[in-house]
VOTI-518348 format. One record per residue (C-alpha): x, y, z. Coordinates in pm, whole numbers, padded with zeros to 5 digits, always signed. Layout:
BEGIN
XYZ
...
REM end
This chain:
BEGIN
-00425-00862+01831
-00281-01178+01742
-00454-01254+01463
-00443-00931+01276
-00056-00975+01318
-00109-01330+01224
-00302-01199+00904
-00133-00915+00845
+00215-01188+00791
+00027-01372+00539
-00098-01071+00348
+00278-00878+00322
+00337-01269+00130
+00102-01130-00183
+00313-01066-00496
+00496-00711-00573
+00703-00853-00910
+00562-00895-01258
+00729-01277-01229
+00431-01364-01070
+00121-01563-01226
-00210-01752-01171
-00558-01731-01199
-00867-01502-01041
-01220-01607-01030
-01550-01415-00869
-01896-01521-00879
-02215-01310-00828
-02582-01407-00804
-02898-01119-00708
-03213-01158-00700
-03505-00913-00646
-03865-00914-00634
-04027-01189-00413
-03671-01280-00296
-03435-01035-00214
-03095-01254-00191
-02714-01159-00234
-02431-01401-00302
-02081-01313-00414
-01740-01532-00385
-01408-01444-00521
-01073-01619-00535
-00706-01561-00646
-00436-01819-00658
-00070-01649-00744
+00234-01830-00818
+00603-01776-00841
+00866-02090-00916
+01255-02050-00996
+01466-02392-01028
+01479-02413-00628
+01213-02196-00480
+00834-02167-00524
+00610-01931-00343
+00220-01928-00369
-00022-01652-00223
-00364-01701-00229
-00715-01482-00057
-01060-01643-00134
-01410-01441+00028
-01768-01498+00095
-02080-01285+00108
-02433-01391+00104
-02740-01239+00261
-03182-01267+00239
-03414-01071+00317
-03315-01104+00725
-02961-01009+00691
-02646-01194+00588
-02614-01557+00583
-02228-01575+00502
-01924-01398+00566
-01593-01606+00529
-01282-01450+00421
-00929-01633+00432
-00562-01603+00328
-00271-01854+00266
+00089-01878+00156
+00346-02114+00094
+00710-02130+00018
+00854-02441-00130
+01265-02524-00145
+01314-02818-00397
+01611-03014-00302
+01545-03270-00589
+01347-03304-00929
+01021-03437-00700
+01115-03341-00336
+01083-03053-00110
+01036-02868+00195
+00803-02663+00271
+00677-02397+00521
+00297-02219+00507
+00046-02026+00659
-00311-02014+00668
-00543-01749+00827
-00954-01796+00748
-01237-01578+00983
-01581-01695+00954
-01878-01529+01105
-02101-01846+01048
-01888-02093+01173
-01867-02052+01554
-01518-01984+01494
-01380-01631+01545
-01086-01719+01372
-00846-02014+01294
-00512-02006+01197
-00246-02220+01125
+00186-02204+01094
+00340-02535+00997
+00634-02710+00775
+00692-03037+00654
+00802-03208+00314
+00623-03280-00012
+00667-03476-00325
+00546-03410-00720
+00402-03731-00800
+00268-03633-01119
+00408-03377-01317
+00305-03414-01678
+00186-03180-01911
-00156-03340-01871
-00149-03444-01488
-00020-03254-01206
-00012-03423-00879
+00140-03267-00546
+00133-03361-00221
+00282-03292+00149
+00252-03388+00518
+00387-03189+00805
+00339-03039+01132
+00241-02735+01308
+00083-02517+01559
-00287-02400+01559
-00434-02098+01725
-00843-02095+01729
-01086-01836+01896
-01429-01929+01900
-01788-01691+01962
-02015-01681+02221
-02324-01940+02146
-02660-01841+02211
-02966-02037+02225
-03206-01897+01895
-03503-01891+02102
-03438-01763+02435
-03104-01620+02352
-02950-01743+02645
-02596-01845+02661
-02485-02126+02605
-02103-02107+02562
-01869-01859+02634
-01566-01802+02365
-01214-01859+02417
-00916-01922+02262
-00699-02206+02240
-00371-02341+02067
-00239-02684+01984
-00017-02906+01796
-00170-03005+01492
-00054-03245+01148
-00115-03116+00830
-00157-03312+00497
-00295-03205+00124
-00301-03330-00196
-00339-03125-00495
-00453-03229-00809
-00487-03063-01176
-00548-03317-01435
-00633-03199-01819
-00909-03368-02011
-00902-03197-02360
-00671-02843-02450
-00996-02666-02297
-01067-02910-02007
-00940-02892-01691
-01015-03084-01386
-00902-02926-01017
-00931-03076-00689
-00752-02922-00366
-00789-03147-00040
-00628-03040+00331
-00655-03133+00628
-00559-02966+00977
-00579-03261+01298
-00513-03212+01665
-00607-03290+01959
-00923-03094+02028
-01047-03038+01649
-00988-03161+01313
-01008-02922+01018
-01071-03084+00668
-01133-02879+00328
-01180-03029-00030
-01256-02786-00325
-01321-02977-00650
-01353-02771-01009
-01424-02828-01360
-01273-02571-01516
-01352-02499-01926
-01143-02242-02126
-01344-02023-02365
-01054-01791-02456
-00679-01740-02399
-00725-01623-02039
-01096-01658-01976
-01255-01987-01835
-01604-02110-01694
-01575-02300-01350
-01778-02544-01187
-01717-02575-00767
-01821-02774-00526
-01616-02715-00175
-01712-02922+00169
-01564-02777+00456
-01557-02965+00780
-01479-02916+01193
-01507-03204+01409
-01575-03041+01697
-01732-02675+01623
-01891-02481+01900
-02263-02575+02019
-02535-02489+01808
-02297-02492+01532
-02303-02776+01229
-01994-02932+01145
-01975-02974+00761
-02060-02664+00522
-02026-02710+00110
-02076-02423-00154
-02116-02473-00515
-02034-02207-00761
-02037-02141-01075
-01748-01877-01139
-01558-01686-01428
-01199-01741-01403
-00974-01534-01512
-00584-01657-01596
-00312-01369-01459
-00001-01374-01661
REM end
């Protein structure tokens, strides 16, 4: 139950007012014939900034599946509200909710606060980061041996104290170049959580874009039988919400 609440929280963050902006990108590959495959992921980033506040909702999903059945299924949410007490300086608290059925996880999610700083904040280069603390609540699946099916670890859930740190980074090449990389990391005691998405982004019109992705997601200590790094590499349309 606690997660859907936990979930539920993040999701009641998503924008109601037409102040709101940001960009939406999906990406969808099928094949047929001798290879039957599926693979579809979709993103939105939102955005809302006065002189002292800034709030950001985002969602991102993943679906893939073969000829045996699916091979991905990742969904996650996130929010963040910002209080600027100078030009470059400000406090933060956010929320992050992800549930993977590939990653021996049930769920993880995440409540902290800390402080941040604009480093950059040019026309051409935009630089944020922050460091703070938190509290972590993880459930992970049952593991079963693949050939006998015998198992190997029970699930259970746990909670602990973790630090949080990102560092955002938009930095523009040419008026139709963009260059995006998004790096966070989640440590405590019992598991480290570490995420960097990196995208080229190229406008072709006002509001419409090509992306290039490449994301590497990694646990330090995942469940048995499970590998600790994933990446994904997309190539997505991106759409800018004004």
């Amino acid at each position: 139950m606690r997660r859907w609440v936990f979930a539920a929280m993040l999701a009641a963050a998503a924008p109601v007012h037409a102040d709101w902006t940001g960009k939406g990108e999906a990406g969808l590959v099928i094949a047929s014939g001798n290879t039957d495959t599926e693979t579809a992921n979709a993103k939105v980033q939102l955005t809302n900034e006065t002189d002292n506040w800034k709030n950001t909702a985002g969602a991102a999903a993943l679906y893939a599946s073969d000829e045996e059945g699916k091979t991905a299924n990742r969904w996650e949410l996130s929010a963040q509200t910002d209080w600027k007490f100078t030009a470059r300086n400000f406090l933060f608290g956010a929320g992050r909710y992800e549930q993977d059925e590939f990653s021996g996880f049930e769920y993880q999610a995440t409540a902290s606060y800390g402080i941040g700083r604009r480093f950059f904040d040019s026309p051409s280069t935009k630089m944020v980061g922050t460091l703070g603390a938190g509290y972590k609540f993880i459930e992970t699946r049952d593991s079963f041996d693949e050939e006998t099916g015998i198992l190997i670890e029970e699930g259970d859930s746990d909670k602990e104290v973790v630090f949080r740190a990102t560092l955002d980074l938009d930095h523009q090449f040419t008026a139709t170049t963009n260059l995006i990389n998004k790096f966070i990391v989640e440590s405590g005691a019992d598991n480290t959580f570490v995420q960097n998405e990196l995208s080229l982004q190229v406008k072709m019109t006002d509001v419409l874009a090509l992306a290039l992705g490449y994301s590497v997601r990694h646990n330090t200590d995942p469940p048995s039988e499970f590998e600790n790094t994933d990446t994904l590499t997309t190539i997505n349309l991106v759409y800018d919400i004004k």
